[in-house]
PyMOL Python script that loads the backbone (N, CA, C, O; Angstrom):
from pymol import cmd

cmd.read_pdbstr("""\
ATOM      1  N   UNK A   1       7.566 -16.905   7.170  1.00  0.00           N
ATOM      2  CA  UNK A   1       6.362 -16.388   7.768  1.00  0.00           C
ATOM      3  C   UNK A   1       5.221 -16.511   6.768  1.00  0.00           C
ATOM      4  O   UNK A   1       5.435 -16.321   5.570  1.00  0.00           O
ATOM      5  N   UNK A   2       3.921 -16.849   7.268  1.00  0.00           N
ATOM      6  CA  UNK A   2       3.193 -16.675   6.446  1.00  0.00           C
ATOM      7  C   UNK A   2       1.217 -16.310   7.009  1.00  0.00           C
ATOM      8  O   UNK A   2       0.506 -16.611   7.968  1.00  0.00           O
ATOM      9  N   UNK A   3       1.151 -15.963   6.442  1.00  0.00           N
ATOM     10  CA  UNK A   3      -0.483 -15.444   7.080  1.00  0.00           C
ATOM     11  C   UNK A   3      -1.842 -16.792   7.636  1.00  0.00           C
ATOM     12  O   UNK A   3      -2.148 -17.910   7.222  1.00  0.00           O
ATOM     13  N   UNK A   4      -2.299 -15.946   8.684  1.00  0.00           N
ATOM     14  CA  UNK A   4      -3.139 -17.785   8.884  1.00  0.00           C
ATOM     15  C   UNK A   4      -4.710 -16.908   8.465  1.00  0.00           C
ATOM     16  O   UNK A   4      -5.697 -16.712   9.173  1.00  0.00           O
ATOM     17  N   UNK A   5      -4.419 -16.491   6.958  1.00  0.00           N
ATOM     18  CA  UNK A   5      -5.995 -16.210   6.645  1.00  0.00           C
ATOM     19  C   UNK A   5      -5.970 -17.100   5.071  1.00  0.00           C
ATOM     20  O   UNK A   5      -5.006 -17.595   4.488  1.00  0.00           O
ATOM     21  N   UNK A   6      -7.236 -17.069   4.736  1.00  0.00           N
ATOM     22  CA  UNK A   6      -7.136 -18.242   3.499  1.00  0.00           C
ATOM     23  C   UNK A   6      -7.757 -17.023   2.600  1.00  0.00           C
ATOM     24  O   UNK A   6      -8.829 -16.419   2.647  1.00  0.00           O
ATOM     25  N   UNK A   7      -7.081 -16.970   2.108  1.00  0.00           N
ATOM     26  CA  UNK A   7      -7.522 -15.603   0.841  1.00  0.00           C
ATOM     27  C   UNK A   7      -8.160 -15.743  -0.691  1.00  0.00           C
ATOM     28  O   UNK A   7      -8.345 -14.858  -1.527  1.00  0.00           O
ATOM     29  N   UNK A   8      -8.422 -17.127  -0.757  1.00  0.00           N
ATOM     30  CA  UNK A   8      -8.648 -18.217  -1.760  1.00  0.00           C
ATOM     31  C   UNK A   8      -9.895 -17.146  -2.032  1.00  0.00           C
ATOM     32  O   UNK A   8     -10.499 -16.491  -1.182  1.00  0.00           O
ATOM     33  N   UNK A   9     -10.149 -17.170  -3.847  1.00  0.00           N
ATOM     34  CA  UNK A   9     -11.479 -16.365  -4.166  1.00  0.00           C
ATOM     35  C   UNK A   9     -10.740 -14.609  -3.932  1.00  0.00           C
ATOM     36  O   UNK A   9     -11.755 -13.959  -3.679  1.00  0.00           O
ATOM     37  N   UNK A  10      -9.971 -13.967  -3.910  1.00  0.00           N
ATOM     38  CA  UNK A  10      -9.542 -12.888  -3.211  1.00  0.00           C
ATOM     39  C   UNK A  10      -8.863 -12.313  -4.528  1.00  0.00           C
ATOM     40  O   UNK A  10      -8.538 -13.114  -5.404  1.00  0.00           O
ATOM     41  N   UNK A  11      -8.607 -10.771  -4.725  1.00  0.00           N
ATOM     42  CA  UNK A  11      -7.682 -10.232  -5.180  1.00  0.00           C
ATOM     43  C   UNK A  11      -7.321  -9.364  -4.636  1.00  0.00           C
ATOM     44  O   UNK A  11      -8.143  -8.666  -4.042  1.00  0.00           O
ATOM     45  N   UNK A  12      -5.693  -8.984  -4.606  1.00  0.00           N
ATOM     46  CA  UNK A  12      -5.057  -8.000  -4.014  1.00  0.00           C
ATOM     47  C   UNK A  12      -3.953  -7.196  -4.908  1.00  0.00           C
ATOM     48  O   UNK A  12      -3.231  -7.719  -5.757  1.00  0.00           O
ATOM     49  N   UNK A  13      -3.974  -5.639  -4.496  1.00  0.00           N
ATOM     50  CA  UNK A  13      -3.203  -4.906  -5.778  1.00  0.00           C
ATOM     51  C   UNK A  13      -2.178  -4.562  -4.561  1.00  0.00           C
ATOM     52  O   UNK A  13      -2.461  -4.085  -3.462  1.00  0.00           O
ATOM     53  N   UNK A  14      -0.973  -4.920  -5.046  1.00  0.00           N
ATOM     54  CA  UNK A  14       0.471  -4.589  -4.463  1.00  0.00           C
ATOM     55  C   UNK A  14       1.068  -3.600  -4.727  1.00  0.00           C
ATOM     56  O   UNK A  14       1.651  -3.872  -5.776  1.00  0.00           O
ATOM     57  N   UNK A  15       1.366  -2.358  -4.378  1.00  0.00           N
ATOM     58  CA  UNK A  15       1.958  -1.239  -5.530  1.00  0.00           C
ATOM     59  C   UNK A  15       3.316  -1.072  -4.174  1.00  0.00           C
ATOM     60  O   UNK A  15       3.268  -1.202  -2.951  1.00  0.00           O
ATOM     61  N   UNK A  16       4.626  -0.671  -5.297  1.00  0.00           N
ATOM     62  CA  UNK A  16       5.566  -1.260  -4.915  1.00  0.00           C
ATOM     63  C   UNK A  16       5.833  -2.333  -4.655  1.00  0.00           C
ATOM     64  O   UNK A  16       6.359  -2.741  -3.619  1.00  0.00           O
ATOM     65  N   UNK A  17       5.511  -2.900  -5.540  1.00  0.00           N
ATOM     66  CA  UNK A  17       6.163  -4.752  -5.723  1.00  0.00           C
ATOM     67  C   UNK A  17       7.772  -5.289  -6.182  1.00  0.00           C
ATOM     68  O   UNK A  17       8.375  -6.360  -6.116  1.00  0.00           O
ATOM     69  N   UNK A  18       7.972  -4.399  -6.500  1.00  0.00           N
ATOM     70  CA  UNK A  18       9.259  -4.900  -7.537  1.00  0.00           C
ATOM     71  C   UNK A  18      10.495  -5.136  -6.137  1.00  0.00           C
ATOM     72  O   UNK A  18      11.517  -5.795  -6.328  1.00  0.00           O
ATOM     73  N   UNK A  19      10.276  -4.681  -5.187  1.00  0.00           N
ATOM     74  CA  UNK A  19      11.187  -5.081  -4.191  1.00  0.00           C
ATOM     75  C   UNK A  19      10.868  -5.059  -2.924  1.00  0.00           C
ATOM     76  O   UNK A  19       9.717  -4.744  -2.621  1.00  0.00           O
ATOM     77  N   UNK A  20      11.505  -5.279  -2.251  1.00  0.00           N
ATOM     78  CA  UNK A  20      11.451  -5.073  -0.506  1.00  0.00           C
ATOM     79  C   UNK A  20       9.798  -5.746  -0.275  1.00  0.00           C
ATOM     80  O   UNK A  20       9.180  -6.742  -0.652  1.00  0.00           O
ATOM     81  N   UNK A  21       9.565  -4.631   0.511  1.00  0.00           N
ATOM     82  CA  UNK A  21       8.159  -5.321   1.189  1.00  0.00           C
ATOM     83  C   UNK A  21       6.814  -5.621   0.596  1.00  0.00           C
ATOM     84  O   UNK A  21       5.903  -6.383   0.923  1.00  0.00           O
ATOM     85  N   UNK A  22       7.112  -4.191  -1.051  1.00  0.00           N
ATOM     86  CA  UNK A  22       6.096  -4.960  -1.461  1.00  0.00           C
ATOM     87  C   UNK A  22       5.902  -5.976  -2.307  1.00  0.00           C
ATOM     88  O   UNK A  22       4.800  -6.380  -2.678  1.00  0.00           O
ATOM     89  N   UNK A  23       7.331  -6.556  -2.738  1.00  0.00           N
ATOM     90  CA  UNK A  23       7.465  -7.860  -3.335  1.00  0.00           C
ATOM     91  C   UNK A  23       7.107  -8.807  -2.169  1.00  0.00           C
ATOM     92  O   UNK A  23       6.514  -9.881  -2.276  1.00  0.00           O
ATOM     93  N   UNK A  24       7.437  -8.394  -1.357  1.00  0.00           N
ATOM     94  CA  UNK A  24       7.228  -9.511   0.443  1.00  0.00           C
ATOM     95  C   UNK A  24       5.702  -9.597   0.574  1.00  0.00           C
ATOM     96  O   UNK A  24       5.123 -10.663   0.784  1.00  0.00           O
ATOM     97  N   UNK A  25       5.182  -8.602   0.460  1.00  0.00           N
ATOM     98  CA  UNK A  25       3.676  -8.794   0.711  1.00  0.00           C
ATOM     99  C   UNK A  25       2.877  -9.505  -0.573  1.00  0.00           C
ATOM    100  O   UNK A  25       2.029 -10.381  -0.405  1.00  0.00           O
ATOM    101  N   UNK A  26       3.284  -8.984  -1.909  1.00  0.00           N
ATOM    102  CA  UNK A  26       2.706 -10.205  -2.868  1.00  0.00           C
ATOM    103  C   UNK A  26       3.274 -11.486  -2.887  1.00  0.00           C
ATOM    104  O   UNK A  26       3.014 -12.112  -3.914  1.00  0.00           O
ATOM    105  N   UNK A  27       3.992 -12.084  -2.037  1.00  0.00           N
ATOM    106  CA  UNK A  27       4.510 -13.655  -1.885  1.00  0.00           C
ATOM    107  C   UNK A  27       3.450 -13.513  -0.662  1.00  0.00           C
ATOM    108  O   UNK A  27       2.526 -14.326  -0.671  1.00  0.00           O
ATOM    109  N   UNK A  28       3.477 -12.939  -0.031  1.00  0.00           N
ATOM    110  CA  UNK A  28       2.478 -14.036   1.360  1.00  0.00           C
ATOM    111  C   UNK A  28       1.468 -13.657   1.007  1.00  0.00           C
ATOM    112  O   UNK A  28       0.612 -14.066   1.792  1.00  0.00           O
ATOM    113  N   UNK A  29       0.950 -12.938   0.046  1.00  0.00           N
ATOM    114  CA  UNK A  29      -0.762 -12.776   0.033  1.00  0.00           C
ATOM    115  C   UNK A  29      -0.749 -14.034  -1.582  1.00  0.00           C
ATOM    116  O   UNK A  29      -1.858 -14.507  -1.831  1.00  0.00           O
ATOM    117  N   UNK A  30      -0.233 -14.231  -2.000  1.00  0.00           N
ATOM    118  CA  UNK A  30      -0.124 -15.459  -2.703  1.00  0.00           C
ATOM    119  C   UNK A  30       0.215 -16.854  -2.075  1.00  0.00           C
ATOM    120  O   UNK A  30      -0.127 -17.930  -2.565  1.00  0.00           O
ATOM    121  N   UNK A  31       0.539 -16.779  -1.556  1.00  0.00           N
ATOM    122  CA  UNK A  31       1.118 -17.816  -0.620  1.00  0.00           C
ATOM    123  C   UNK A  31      -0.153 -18.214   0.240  1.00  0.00           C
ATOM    124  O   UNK A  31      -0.139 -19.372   0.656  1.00  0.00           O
ATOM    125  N   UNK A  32      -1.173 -17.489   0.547  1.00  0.00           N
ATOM    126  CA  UNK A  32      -2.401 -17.413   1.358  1.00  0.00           C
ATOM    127  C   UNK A  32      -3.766 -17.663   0.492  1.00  0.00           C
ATOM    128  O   UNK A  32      -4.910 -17.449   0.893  1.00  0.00           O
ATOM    129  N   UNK A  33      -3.504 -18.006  -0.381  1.00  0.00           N
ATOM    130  CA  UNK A  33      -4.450 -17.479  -1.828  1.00  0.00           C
ATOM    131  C   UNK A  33      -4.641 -16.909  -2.882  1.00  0.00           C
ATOM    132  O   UNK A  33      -5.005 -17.213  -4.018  1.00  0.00           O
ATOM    133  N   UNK A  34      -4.242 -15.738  -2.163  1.00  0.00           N
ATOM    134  CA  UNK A  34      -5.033 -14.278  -2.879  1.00  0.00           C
ATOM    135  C   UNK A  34      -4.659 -14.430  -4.612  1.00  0.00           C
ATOM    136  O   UNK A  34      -3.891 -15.385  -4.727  1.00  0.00           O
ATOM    137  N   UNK A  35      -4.850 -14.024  -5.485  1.00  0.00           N
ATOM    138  CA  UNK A  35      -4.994 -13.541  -6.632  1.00  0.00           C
ATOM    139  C   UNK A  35      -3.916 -12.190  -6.568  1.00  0.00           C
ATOM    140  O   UNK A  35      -4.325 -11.402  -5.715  1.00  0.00           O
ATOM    141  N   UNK A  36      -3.006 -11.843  -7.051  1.00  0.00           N
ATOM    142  CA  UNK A  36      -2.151 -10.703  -6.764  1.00  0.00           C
ATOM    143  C   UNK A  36      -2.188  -9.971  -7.936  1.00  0.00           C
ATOM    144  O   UNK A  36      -2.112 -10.622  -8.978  1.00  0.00           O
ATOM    145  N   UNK A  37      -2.288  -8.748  -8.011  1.00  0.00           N
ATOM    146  CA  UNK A  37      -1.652  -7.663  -9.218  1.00  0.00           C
ATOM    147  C   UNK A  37      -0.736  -7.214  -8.778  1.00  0.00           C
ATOM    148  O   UNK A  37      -0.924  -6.763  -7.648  1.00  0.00           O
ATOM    149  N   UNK A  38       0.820  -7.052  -9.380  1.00  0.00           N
ATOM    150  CA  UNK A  38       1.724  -6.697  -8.525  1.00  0.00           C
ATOM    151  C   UNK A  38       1.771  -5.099  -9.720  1.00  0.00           C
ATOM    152  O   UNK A  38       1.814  -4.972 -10.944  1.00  0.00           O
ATOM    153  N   UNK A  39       1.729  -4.001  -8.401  1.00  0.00           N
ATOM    154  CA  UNK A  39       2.485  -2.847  -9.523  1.00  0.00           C
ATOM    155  C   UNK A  39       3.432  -2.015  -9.089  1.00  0.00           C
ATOM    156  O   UNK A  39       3.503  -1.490  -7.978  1.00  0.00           O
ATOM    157  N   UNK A  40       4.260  -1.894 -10.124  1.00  0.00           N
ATOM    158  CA  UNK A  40       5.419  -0.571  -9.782  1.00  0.00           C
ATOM    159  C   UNK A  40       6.015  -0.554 -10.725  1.00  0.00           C
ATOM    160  O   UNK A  40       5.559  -1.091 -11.734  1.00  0.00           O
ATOM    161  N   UNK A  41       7.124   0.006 -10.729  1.00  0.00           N
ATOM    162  CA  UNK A  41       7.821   1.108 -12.112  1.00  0.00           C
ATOM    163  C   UNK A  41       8.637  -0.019 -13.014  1.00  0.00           C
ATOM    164  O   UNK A  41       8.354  -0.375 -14.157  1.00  0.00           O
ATOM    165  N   UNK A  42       9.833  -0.524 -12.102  1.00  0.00           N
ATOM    166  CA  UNK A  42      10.173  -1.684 -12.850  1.00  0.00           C
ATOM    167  C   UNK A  42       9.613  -2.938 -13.150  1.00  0.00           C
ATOM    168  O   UNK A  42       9.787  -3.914 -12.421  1.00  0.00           O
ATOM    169  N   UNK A  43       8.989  -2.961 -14.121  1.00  0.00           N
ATOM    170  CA  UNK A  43       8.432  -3.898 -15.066  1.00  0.00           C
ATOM    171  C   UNK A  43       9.431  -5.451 -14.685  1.00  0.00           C
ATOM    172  O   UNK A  43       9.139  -6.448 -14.025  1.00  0.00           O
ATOM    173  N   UNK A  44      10.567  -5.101 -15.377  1.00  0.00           N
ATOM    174  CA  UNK A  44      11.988  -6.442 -15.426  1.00  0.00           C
ATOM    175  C   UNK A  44      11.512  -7.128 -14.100  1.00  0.00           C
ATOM    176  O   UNK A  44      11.157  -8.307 -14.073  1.00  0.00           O
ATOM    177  N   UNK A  45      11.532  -6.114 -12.735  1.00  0.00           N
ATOM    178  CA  UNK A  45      11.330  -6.764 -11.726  1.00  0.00           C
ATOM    179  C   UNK A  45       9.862  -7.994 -11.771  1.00  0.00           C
ATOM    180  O   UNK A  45       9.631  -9.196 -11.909  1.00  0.00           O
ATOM    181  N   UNK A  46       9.324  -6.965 -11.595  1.00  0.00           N
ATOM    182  CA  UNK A  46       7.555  -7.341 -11.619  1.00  0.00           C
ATOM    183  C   UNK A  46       7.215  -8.343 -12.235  1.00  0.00           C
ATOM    184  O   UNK A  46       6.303  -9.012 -11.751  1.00  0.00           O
ATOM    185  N   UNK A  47       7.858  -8.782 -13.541  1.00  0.00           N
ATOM    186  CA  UNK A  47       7.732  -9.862 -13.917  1.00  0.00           C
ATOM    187  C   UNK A  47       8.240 -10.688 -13.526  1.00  0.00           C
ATOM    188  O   UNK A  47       7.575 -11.723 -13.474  1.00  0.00           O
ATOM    189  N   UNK A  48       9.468 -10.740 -13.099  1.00  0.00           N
ATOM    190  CA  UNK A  48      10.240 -11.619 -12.640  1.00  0.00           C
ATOM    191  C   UNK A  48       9.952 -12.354 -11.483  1.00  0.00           C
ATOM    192  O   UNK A  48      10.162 -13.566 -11.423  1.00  0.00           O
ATOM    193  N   UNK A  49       9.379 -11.554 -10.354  1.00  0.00           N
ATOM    194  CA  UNK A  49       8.199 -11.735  -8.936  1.00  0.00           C
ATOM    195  C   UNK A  49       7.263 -12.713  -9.815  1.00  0.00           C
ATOM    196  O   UNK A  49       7.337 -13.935  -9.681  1.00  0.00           O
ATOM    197  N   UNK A  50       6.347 -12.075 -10.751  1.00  0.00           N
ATOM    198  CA  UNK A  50       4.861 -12.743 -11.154  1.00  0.00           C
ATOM    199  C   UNK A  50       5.182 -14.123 -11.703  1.00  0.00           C
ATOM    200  O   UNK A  50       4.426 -15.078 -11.526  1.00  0.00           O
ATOM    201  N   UNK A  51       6.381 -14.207 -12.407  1.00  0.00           N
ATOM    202  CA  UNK A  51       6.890 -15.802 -12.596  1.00  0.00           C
ATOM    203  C   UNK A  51       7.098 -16.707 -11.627  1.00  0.00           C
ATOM    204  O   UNK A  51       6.793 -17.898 -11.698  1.00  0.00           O
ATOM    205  N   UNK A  52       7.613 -16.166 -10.722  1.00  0.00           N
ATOM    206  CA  UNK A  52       7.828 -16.552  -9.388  1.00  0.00           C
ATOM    207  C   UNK A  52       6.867 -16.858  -8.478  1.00  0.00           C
ATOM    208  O   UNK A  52       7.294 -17.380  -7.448  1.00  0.00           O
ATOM    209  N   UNK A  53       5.935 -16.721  -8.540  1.00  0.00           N
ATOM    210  CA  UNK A  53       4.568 -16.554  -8.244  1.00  0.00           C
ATOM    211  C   UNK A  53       3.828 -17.351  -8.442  1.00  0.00           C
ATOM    212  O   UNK A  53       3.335 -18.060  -7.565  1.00  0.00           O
ATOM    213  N   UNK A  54       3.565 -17.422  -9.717  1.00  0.00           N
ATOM    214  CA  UNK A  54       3.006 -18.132 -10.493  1.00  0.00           C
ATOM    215  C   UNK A  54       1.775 -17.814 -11.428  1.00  0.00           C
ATOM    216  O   UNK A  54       1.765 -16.649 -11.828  1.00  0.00           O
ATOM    217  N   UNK A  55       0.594 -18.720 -11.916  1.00  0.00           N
ATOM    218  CA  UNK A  55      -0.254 -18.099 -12.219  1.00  0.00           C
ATOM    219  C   UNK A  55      -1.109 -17.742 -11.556  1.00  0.00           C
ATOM    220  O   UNK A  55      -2.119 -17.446 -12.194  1.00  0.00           O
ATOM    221  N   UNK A  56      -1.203 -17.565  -9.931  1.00  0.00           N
ATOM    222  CA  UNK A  56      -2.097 -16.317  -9.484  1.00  0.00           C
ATOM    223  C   UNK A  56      -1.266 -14.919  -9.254  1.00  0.00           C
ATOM    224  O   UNK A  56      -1.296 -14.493  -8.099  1.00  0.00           O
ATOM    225  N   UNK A  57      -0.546 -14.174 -10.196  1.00  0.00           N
ATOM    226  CA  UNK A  57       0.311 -13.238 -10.159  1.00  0.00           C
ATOM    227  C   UNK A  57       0.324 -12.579 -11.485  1.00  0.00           C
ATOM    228  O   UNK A  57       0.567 -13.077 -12.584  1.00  0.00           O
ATOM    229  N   UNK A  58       0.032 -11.431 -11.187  1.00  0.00           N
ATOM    230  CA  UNK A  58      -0.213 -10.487 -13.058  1.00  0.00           C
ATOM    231  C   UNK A  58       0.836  -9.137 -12.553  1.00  0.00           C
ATOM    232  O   UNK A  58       0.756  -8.544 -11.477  1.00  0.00           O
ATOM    233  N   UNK A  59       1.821  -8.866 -13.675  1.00  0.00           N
ATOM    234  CA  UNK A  59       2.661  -7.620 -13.015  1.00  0.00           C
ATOM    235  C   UNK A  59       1.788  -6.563 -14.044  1.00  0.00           C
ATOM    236  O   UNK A  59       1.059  -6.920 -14.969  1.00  0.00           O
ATOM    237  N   UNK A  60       2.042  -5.322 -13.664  1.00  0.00           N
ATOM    238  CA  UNK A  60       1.653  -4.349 -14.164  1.00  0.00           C
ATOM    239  C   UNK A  60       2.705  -2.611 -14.198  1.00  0.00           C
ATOM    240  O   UNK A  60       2.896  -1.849 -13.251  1.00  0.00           O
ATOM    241  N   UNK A  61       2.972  -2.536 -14.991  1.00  0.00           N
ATOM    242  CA  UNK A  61       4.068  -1.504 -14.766  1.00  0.00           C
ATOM    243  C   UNK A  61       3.003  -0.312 -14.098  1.00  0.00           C
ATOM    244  O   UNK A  61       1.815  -0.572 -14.286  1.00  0.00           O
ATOM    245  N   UNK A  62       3.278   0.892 -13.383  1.00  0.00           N
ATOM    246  CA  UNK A  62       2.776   1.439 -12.455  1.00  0.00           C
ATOM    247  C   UNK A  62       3.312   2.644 -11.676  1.00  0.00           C
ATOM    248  O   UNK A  62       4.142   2.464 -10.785  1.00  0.00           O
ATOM    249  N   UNK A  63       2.894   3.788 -11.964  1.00  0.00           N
ATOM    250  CA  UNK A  63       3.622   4.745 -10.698  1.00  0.00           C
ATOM    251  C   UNK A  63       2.516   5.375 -10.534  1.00  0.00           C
ATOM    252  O   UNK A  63       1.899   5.971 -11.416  1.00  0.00           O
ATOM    253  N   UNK A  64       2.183   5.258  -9.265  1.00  0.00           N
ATOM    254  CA  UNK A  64       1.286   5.223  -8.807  1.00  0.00           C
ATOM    255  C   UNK A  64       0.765   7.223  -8.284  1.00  0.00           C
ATOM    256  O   UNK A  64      -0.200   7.808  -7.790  1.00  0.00           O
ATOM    257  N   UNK A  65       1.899   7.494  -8.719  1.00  0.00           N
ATOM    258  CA  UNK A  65       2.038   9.115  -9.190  1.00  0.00           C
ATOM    259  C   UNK A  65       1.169   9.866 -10.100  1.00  0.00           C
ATOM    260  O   UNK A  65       0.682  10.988  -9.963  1.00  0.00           O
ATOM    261  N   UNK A  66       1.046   8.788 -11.322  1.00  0.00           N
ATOM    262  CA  UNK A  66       0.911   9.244 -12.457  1.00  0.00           C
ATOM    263  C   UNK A  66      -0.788   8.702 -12.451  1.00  0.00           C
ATOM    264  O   UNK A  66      -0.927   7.551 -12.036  1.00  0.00           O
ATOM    265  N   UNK A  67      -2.113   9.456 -12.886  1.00  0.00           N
ATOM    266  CA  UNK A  67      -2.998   8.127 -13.019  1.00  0.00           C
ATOM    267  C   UNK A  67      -3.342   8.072 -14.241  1.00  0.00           C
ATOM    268  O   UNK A  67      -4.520   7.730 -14.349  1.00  0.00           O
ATOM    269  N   UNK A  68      -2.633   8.331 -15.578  1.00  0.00           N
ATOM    270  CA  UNK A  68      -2.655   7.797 -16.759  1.00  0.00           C
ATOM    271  C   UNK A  68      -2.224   6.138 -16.029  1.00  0.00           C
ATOM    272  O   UNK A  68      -2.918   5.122 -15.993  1.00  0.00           O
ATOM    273  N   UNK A  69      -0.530   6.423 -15.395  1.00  0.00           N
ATOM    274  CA  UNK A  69      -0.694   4.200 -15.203  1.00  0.00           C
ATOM    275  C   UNK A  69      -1.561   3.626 -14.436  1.00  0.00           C
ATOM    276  O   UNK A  69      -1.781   2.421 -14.558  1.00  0.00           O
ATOM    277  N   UNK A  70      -2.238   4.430 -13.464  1.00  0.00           N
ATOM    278  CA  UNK A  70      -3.121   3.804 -12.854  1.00  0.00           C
ATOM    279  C   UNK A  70      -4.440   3.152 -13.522  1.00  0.00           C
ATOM    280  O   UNK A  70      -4.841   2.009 -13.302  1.00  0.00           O
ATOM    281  N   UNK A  71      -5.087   4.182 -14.456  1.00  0.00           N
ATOM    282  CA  UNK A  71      -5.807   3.799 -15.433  1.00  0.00           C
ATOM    283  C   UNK A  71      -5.194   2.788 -15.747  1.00  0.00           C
ATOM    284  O   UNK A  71      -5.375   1.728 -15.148  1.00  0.00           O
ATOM    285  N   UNK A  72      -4.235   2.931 -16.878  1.00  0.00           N
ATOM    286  CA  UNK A  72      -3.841   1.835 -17.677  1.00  0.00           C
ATOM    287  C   UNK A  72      -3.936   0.599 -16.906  1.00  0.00           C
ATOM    288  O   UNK A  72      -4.517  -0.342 -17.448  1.00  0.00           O
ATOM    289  N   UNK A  73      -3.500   0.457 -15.825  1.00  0.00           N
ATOM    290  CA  UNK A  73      -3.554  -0.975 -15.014  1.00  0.00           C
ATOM    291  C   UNK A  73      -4.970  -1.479 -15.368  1.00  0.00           C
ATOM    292  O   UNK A  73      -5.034  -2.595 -15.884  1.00  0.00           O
ATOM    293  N   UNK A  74      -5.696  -1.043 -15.231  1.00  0.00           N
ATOM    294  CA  UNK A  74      -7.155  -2.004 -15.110  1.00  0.00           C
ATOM    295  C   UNK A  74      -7.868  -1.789 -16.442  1.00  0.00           C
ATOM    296  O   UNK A  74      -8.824  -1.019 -16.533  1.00  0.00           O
ATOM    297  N   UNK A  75      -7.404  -2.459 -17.436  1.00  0.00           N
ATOM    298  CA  UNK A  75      -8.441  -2.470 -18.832  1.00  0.00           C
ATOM    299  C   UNK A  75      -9.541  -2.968 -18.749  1.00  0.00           C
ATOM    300  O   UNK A  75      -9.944  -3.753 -17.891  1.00  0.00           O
ATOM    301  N   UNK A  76     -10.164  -2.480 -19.762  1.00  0.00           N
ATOM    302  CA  UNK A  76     -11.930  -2.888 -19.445  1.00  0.00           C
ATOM    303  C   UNK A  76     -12.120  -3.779 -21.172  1.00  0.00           C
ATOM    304  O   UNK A  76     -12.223  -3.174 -22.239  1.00  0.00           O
ATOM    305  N   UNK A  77     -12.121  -4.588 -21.086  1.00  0.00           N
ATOM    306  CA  UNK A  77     -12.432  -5.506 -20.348  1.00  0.00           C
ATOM    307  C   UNK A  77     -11.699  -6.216 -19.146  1.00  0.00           C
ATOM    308  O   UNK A  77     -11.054  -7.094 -19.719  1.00  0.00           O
ATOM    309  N   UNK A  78     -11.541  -6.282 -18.321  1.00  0.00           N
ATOM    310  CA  UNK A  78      -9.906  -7.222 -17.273  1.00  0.00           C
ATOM    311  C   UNK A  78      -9.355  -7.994 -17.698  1.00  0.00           C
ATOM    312  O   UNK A  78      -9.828  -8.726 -18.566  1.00  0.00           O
ATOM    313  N   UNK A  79      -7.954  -8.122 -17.159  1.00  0.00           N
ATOM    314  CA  UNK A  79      -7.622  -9.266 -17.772  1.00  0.00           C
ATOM    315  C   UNK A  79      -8.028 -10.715 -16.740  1.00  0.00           C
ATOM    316  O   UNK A  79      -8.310 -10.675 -15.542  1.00  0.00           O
ATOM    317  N   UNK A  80      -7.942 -12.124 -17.747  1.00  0.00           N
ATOM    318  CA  UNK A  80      -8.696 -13.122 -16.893  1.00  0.00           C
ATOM    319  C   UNK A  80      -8.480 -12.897 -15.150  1.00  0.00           C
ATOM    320  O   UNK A  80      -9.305 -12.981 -14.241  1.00  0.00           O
ATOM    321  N   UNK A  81      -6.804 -12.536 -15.128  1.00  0.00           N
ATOM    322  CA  UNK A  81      -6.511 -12.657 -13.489  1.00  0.00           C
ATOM    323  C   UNK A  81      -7.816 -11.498 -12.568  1.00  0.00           C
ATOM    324  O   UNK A  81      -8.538 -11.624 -11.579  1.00  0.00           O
ATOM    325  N   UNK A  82      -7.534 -10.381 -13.617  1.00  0.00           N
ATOM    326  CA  UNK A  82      -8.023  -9.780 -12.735  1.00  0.00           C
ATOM    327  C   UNK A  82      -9.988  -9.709 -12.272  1.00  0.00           C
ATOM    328  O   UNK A  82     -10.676  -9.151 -11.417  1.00  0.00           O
ATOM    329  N   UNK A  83     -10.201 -10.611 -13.408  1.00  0.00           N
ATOM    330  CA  UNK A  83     -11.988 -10.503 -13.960  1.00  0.00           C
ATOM    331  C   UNK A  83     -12.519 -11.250 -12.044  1.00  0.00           C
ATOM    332  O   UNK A  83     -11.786 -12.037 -11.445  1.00  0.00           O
ATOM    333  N   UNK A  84     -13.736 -10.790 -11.530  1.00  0.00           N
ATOM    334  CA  UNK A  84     -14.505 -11.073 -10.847  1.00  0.00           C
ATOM    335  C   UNK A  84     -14.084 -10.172  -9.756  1.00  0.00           C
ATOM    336  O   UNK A  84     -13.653  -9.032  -9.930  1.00  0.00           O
ATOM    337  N   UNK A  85     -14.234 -10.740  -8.661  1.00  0.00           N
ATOM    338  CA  UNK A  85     -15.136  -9.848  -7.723  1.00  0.00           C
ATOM    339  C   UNK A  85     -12.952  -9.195  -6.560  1.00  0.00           C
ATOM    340  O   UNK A  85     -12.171  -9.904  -5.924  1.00  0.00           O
ATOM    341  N   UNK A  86     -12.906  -7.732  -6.875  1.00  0.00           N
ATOM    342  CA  UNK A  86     -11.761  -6.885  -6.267  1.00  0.00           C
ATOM    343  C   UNK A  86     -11.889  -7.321  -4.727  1.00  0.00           C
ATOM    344  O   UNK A  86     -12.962  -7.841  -4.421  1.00  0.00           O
ATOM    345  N   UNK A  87     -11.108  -7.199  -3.915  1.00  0.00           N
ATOM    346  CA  UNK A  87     -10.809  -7.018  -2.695  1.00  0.00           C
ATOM    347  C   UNK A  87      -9.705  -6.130  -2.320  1.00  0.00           C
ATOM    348  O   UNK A  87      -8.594  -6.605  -2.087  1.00  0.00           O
ATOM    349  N   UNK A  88      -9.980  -4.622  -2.232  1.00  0.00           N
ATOM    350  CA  UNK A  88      -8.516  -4.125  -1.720  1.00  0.00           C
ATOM    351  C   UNK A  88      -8.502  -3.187  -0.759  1.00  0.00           C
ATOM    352  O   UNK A  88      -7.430  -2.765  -0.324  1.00  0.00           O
TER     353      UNK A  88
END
""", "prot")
cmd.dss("prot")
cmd.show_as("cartoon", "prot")
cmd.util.cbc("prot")
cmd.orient("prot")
């Protein structure tokens, strides 16, 4: 399956990535374009997705509980993936 929108120019933040749907949803919003930040707790995973991925895919460890990691996700300055214009 895959999306009939062109997401090219786009970024999207995935939280719960490391499995199930929201690893499913950062493959088709990559798969479509988009620029992905994938986040959630297991890291091992997340990377393993963002390799998979490729280089429009940045993992970010994440519980989305906590917003010390939420902070932490978005450093200032960004990183290259994430630099220009958010969509989420």
């Amino acid at each position: 399956m895959s999306l009939s929108v062109n997401l090219k120019g786009r970024t999207a933040l995935v939280t719960g990535a490391s499995s199930g749907l929201g690893a499913r949803f950062g493959r088709l919003l990559a798969e479509s374009g988009a620029r992905v930040a994938l986040g959630a707790r297991r890291i091992e995973r997340l990377e393993a997705l963002s390799a998979e991925i490729g280089d429009n895919a940045h993992a970010m460890a994440m519980d989305v509980e906590r917003e010390a990691d939420i902070i932490a996700g978005f450093p200032t300055p960004p990183k290259p993936l994430l630099a220009g214009r958010w969509t989420l």
